[in-house]
PDB file of N, CA, C and O in Angstrom:
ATOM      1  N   UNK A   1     -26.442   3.448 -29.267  1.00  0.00           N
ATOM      2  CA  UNK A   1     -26.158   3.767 -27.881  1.00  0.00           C
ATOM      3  C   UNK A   1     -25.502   2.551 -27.218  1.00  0.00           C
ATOM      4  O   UNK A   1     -26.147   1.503 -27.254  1.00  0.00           O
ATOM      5  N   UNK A   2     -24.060   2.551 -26.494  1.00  0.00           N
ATOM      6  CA  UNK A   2     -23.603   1.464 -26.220  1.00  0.00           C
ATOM      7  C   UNK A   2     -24.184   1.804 -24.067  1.00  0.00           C
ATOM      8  O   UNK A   2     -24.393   2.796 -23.370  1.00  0.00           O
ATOM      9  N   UNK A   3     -24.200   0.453 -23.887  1.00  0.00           N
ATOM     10  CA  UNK A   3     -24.038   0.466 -22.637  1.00  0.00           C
ATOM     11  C   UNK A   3     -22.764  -0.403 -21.973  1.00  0.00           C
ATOM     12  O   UNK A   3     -22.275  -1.458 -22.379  1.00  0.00           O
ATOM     13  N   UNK A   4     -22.377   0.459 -20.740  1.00  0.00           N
ATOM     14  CA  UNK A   4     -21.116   0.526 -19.824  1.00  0.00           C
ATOM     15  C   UNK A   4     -20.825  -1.169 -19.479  1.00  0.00           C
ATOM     16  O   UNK A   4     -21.765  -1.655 -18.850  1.00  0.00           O
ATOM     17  N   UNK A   5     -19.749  -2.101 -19.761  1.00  0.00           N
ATOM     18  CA  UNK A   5     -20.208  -3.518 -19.251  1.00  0.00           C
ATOM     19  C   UNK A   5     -20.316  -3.012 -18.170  1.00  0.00           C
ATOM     20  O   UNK A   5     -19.884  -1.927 -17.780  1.00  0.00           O
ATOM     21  N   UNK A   6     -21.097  -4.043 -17.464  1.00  0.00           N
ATOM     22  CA  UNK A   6     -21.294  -4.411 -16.117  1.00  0.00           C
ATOM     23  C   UNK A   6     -20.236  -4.664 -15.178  1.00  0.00           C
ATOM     24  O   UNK A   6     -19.347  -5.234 -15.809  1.00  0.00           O
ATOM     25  N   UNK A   7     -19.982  -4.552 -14.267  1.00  0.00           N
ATOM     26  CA  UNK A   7     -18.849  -4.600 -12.797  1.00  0.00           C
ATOM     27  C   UNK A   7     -18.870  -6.401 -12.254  1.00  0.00           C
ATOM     28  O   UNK A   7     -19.825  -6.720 -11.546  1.00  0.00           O
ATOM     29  N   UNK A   8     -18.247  -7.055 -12.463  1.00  0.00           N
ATOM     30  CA  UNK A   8     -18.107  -7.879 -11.681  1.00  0.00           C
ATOM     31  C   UNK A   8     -17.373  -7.611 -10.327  1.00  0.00           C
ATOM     32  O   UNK A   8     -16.481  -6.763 -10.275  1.00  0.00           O
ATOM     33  N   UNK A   9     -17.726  -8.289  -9.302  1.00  0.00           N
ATOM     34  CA  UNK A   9     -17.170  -8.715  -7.768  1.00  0.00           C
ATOM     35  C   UNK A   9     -16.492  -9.349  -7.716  1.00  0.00           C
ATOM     36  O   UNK A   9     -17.047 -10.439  -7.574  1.00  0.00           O
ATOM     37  N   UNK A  10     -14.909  -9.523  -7.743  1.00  0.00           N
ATOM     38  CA  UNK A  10     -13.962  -9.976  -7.255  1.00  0.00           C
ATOM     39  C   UNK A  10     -13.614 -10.054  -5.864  1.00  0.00           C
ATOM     40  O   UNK A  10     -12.868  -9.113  -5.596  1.00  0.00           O
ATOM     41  N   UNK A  11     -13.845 -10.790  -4.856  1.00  0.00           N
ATOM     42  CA  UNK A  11     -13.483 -11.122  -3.463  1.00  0.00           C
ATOM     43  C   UNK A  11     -11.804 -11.590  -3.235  1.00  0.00           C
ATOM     44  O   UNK A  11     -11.238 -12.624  -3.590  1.00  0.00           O
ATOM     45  N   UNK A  12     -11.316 -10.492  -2.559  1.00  0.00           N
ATOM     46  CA  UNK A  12      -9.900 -11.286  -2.630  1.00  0.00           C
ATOM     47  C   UNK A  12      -9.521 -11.606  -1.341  1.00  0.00           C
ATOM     48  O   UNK A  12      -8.356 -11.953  -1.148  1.00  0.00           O
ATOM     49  N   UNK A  13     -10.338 -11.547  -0.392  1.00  0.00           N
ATOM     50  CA  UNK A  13     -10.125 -12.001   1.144  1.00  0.00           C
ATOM     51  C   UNK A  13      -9.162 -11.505   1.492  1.00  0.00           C
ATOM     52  O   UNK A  13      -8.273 -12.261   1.882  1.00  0.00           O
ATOM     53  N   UNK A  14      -8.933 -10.127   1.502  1.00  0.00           N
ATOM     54  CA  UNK A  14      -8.003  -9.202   2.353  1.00  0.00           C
ATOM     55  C   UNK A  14      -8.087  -7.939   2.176  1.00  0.00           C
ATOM     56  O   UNK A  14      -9.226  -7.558   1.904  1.00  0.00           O
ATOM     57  N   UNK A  15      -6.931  -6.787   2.258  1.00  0.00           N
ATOM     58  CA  UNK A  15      -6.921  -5.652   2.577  1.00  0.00           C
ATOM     59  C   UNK A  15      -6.425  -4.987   0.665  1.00  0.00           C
ATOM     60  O   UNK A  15      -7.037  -4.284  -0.139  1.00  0.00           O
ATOM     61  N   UNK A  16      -5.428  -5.488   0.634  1.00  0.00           N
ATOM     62  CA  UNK A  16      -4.695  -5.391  -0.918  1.00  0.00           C
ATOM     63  C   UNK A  16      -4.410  -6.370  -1.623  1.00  0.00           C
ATOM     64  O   UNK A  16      -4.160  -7.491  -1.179  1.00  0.00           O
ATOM     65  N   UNK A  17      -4.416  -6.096  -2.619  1.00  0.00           N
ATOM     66  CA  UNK A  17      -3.902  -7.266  -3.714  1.00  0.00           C
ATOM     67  C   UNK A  17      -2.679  -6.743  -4.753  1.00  0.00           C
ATOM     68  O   UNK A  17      -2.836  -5.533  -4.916  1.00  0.00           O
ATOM     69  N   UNK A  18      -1.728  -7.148  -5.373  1.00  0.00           N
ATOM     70  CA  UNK A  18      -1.011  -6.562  -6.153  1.00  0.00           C
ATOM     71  C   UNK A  18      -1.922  -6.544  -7.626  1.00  0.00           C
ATOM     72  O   UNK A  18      -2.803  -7.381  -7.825  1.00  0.00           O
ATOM     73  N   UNK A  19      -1.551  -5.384  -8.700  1.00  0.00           N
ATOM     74  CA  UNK A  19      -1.990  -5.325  -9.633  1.00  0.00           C
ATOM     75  C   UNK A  19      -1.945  -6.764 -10.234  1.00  0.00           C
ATOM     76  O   UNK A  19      -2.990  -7.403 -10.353  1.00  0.00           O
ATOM     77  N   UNK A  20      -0.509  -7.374 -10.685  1.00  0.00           N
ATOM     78  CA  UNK A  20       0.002  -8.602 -11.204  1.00  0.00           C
ATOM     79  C   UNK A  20      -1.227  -9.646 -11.135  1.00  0.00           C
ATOM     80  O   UNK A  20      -1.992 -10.255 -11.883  1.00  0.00           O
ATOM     81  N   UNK A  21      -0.942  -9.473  -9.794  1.00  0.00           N
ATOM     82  CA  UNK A  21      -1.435 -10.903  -8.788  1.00  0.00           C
ATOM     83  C   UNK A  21      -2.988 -10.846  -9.369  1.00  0.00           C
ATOM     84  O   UNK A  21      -3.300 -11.553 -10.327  1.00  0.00           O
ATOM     85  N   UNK A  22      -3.861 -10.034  -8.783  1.00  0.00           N
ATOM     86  CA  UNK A  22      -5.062  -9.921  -9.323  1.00  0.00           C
ATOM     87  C   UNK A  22      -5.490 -10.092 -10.405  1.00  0.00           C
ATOM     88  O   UNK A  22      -6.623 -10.569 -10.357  1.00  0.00           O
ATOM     89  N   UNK A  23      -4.965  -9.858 -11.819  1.00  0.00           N
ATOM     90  CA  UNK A  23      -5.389 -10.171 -12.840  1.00  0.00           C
ATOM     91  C   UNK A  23      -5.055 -11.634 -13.264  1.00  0.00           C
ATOM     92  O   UNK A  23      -5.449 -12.106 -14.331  1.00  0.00           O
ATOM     93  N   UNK A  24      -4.196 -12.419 -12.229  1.00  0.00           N
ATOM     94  CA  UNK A  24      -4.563 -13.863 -12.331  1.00  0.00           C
ATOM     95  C   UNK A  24      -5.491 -14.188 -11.666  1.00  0.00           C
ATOM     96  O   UNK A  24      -6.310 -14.977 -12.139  1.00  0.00           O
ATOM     97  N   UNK A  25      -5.632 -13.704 -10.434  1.00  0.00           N
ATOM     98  CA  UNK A  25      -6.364 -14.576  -9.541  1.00  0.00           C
ATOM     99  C   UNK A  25      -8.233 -13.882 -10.317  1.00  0.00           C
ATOM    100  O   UNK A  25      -9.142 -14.528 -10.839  1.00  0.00           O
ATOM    101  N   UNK A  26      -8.145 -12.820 -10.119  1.00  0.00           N
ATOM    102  CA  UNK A  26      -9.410 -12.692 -10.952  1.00  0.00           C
ATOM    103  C   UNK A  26     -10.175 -13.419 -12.674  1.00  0.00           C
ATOM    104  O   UNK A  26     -11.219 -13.286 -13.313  1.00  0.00           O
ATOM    105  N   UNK A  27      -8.592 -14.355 -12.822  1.00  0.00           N
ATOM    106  CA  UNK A  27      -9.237 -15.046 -14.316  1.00  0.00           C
ATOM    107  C   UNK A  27      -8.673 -14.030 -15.283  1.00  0.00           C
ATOM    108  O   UNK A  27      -8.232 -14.628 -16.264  1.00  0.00           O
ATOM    109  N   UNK A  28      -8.567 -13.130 -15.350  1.00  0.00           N
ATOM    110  CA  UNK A  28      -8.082 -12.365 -16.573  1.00  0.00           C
ATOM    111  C   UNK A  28      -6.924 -12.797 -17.790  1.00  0.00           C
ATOM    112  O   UNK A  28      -6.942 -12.656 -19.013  1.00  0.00           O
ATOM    113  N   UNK A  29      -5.980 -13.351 -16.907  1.00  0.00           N
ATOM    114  CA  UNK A  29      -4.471 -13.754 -17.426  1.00  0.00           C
ATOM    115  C   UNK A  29      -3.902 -15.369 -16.683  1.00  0.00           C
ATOM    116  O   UNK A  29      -3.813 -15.548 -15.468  1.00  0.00           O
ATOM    117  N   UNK A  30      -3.582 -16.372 -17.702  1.00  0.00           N
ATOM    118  CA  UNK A  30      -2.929 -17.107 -17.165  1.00  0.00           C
ATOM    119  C   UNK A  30      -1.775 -17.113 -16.472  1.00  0.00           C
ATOM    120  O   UNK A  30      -1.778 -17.810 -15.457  1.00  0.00           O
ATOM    121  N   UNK A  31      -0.767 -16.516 -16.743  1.00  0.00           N
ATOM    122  CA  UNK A  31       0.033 -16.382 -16.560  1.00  0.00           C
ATOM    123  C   UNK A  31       1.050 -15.078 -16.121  1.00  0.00           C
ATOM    124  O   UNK A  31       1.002 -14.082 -16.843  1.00  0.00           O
ATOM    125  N   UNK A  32       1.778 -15.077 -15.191  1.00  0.00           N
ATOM    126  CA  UNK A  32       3.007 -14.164 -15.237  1.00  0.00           C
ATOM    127  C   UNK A  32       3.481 -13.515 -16.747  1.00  0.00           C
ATOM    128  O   UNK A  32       3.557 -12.297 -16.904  1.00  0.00           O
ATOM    129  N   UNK A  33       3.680 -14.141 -17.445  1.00  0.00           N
ATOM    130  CA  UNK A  33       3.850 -13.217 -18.585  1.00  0.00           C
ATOM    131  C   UNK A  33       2.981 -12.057 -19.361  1.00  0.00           C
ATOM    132  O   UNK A  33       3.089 -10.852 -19.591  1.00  0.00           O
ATOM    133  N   UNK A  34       1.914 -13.290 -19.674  1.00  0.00           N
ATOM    134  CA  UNK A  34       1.389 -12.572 -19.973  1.00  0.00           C
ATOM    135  C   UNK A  34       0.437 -11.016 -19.119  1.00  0.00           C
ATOM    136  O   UNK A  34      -0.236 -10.128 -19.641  1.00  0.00           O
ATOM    137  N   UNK A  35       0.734 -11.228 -17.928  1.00  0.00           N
ATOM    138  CA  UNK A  35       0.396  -9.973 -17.245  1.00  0.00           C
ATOM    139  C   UNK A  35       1.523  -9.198 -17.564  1.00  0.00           C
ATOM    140  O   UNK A  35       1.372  -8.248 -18.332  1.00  0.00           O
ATOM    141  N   UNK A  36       2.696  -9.467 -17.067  1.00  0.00           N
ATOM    142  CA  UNK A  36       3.630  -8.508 -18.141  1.00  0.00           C
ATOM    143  C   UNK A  36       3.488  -7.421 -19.358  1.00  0.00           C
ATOM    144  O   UNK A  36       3.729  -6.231 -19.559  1.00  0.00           O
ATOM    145  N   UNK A  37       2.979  -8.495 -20.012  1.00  0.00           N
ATOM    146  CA  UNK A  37       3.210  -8.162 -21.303  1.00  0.00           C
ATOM    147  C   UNK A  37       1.920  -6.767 -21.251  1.00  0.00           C
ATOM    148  O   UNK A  37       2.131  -5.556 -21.303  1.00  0.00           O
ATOM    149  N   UNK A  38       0.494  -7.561 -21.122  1.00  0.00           N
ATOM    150  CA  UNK A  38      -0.517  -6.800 -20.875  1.00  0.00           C
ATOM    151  C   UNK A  38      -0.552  -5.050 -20.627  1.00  0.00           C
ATOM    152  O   UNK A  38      -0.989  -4.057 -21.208  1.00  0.00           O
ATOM    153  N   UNK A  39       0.376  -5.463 -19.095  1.00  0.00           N
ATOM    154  CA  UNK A  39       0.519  -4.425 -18.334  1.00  0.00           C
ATOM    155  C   UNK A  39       1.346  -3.261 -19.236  1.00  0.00           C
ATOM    156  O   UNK A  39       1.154  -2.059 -19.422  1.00  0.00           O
ATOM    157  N   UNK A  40       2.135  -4.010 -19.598  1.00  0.00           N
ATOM    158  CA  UNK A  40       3.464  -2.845 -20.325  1.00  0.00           C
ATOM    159  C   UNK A  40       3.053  -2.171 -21.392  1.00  0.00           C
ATOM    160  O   UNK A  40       3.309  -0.993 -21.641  1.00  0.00           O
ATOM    161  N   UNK A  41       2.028  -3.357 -22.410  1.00  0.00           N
ATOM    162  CA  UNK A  41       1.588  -2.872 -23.642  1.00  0.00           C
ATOM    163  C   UNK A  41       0.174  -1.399 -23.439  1.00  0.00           C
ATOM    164  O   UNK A  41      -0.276  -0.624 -24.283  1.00  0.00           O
ATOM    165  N   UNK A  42      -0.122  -1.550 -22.033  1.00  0.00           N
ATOM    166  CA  UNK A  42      -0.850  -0.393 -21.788  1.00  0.00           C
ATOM    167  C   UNK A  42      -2.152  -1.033 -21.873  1.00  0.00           C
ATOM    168  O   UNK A  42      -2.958  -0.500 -22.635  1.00  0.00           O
ATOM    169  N   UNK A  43      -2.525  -2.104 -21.221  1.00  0.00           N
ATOM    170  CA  UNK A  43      -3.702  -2.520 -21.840  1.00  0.00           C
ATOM    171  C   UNK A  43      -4.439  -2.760 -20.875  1.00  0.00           C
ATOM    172  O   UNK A  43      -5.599  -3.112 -21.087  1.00  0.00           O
ATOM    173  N   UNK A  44      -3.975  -2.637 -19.657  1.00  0.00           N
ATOM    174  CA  UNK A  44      -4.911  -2.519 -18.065  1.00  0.00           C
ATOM    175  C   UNK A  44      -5.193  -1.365 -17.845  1.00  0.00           C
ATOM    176  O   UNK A  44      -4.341  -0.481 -17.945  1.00  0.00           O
ATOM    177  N   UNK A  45      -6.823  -1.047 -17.394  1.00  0.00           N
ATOM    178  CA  UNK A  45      -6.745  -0.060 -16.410  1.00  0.00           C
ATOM    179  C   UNK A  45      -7.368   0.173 -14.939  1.00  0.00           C
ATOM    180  O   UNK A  45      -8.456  -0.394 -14.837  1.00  0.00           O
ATOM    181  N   UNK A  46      -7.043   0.724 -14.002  1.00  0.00           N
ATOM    182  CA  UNK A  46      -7.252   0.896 -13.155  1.00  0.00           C
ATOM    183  C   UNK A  46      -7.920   2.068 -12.824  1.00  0.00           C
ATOM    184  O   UNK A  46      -7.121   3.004 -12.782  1.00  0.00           O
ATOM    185  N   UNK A  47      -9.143   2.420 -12.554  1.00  0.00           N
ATOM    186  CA  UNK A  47     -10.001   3.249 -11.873  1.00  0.00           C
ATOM    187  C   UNK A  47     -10.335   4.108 -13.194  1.00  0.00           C
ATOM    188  O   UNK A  47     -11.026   5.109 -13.002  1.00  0.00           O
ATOM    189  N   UNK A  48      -9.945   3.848 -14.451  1.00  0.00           N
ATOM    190  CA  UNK A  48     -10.557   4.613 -15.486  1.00  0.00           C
ATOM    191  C   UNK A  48      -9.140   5.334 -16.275  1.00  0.00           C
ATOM    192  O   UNK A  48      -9.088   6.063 -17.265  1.00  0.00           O
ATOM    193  N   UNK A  49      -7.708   4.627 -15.109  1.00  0.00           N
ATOM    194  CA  UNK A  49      -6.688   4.976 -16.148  1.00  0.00           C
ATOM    195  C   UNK A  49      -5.531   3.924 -16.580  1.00  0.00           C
ATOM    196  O   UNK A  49      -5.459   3.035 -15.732  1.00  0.00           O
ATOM    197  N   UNK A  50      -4.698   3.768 -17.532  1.00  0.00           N
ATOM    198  CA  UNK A  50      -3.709   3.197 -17.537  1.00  0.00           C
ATOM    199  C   UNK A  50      -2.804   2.972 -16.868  1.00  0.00           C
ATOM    200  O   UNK A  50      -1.882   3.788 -16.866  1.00  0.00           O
ATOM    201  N   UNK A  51      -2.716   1.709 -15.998  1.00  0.00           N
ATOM    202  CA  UNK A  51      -1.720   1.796 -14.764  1.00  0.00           C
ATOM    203  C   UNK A  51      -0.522   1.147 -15.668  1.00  0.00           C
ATOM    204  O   UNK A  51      -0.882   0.837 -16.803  1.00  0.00           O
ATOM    205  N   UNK A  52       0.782   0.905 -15.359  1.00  0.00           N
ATOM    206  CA  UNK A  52       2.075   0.141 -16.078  1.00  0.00           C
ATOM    207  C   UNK A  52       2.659  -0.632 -15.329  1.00  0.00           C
ATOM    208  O   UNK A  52       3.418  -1.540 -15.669  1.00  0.00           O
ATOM    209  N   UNK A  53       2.229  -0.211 -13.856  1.00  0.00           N
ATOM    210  CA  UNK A  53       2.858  -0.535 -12.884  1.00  0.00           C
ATOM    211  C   UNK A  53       2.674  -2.403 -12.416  1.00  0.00           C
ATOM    212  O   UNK A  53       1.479  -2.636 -12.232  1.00  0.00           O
ATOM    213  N   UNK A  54       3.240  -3.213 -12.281  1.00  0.00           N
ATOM    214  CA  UNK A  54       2.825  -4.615 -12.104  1.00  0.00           C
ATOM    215  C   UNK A  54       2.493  -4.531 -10.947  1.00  0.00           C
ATOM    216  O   UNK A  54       1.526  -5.217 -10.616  1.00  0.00           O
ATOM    217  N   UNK A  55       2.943  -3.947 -10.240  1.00  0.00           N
ATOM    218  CA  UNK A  55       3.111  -4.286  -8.482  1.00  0.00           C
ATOM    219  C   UNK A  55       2.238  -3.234  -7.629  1.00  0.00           C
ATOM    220  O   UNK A  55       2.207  -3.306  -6.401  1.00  0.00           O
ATOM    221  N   UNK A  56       1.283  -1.908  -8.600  1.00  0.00           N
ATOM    222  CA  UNK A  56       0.595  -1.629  -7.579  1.00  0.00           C
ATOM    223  C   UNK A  56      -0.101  -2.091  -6.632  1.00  0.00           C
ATOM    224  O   UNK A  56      -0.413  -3.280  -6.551  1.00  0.00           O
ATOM    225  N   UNK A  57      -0.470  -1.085  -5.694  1.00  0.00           N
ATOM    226  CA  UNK A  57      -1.582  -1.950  -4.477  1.00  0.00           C
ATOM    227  C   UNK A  57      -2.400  -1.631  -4.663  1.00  0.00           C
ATOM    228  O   UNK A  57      -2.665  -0.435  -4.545  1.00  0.00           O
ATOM    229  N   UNK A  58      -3.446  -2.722  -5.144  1.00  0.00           N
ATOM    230  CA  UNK A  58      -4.985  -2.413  -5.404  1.00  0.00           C
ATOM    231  C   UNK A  58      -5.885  -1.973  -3.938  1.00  0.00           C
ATOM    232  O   UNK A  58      -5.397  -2.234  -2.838  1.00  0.00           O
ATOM    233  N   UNK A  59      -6.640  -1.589  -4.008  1.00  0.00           N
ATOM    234  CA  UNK A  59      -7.514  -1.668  -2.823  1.00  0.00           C
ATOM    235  C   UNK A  59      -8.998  -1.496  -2.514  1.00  0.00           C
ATOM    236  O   UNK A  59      -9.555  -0.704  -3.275  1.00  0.00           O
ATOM    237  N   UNK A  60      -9.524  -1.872  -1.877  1.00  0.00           N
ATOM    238  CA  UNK A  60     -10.802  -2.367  -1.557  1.00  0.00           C
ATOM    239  C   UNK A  60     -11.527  -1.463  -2.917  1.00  0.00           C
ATOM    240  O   UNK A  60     -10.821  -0.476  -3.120  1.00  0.00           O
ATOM    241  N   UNK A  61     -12.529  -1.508  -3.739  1.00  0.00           N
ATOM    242  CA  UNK A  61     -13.303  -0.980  -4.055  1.00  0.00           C
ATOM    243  C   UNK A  61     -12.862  -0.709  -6.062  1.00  0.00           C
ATOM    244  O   UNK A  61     -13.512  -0.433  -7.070  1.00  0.00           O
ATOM    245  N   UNK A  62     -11.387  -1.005  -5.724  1.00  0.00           N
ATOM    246  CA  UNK A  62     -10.639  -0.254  -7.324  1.00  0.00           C
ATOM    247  C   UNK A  62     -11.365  -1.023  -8.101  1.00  0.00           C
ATOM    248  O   UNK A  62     -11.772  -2.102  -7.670  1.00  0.00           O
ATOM    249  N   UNK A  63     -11.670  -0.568  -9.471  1.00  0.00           N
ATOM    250  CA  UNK A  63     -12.169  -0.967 -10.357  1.00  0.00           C
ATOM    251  C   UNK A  63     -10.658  -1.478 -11.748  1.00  0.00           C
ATOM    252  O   UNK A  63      -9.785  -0.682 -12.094  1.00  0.00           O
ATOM    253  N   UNK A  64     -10.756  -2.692 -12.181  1.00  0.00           N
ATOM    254  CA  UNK A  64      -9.929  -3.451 -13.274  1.00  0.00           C
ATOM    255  C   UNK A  64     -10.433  -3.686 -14.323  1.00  0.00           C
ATOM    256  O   UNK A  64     -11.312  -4.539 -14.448  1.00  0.00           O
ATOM    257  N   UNK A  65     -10.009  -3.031 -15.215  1.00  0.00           N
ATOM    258  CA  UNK A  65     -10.487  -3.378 -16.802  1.00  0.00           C
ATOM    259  C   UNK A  65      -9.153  -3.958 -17.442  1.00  0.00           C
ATOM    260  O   UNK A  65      -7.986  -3.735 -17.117  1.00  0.00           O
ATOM    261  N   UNK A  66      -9.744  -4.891 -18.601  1.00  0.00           N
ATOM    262  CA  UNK A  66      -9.218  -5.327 -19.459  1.00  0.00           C
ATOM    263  C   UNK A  66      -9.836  -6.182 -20.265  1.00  0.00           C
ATOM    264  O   UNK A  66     -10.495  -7.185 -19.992  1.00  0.00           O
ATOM    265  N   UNK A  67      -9.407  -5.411 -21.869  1.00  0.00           N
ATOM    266  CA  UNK A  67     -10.594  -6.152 -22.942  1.00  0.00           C
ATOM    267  C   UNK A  67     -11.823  -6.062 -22.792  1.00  0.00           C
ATOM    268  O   UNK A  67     -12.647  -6.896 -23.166  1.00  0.00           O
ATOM    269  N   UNK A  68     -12.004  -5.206 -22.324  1.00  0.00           N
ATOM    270  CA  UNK A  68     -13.466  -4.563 -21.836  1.00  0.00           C
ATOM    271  C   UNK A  68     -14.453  -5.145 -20.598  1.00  0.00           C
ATOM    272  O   UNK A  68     -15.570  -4.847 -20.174  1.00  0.00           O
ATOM    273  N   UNK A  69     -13.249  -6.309 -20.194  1.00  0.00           N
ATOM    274  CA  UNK A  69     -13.671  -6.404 -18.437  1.00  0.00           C
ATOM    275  C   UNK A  69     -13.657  -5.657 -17.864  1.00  0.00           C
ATOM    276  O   UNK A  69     -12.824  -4.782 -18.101  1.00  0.00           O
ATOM    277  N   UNK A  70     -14.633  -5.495 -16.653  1.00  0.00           N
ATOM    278  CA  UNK A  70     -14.148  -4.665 -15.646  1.00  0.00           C
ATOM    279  C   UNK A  70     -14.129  -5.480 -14.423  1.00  0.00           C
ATOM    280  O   UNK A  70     -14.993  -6.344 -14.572  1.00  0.00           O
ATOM    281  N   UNK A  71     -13.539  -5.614 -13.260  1.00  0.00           N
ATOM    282  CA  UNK A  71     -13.775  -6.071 -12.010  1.00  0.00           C
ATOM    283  C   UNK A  71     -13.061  -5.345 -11.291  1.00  0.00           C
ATOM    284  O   UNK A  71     -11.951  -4.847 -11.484  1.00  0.00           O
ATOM    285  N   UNK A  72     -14.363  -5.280  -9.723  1.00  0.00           N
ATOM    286  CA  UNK A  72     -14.127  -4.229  -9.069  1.00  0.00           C
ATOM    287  C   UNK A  72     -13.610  -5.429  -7.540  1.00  0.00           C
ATOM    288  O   UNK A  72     -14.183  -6.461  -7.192  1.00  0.00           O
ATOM    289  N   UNK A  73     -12.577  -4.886  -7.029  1.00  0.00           N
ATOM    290  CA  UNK A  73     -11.838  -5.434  -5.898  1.00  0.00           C
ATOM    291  C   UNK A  73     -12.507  -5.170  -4.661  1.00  0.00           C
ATOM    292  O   UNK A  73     -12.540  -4.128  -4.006  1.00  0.00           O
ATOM    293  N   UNK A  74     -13.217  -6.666  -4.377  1.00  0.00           N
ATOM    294  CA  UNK A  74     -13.635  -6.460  -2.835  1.00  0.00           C
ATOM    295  C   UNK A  74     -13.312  -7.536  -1.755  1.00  0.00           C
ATOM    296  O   UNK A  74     -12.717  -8.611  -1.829  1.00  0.00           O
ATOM    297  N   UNK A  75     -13.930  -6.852  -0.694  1.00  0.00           N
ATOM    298  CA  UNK A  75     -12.857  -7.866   0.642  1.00  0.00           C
ATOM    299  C   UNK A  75     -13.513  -9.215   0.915  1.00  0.00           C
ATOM    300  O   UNK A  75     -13.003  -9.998   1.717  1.00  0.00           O
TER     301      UNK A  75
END
C-alpha cells in the first residue's frame, strides 16, 4: 500500500506566480533550462495534470508535482 507524498507550502507572497518561475523559486529546478526542458518533456504537473505550458498562471491553492514532489501555492 503506497501512501500519497505529503503537500508542502510554498509561500510566494502574492496573487500568481508563473509556472517557470515557481519551480525555481520553490527549489525544484535550478535553472531556466532546465524548467524548459522539464516542462516540455511532460514531466510537471499541475492540479493532477500535465501542464506544457511555461508561462501558466499558477494560483493561490494549485498543487505542483515533480519527481514525486508536490507543492501546493500559497499567499
Amino acid at each position: 500500500m503506497t501512501h500519497p507524498t505529503p503537500i508542502e507550502d510554498v509561500t510566494i507572497g502574492g496573487d500568481v506566480i508563473r509556472l517557470g518561475q515557481f519551480l525555481k523559486f520553490a527549489g525544484f529546478l535550478d535553472s531556466g533550462g532546465q524548467v524548459k526542458d522539464a516542462i516540455a518533456e511532460g514531466h510537471v504537473m499541475v492540479n493532477g495534470e500535465v501542464d506544457l505550458r511555461r508561462g501558466r498562471q499558477l494560483q493561490l491553492g494549485d498543487i505542483v508535482t515533480l519527481e514525486g514532489r508536490r507543492v501546493r501555492v500559497c499567499p
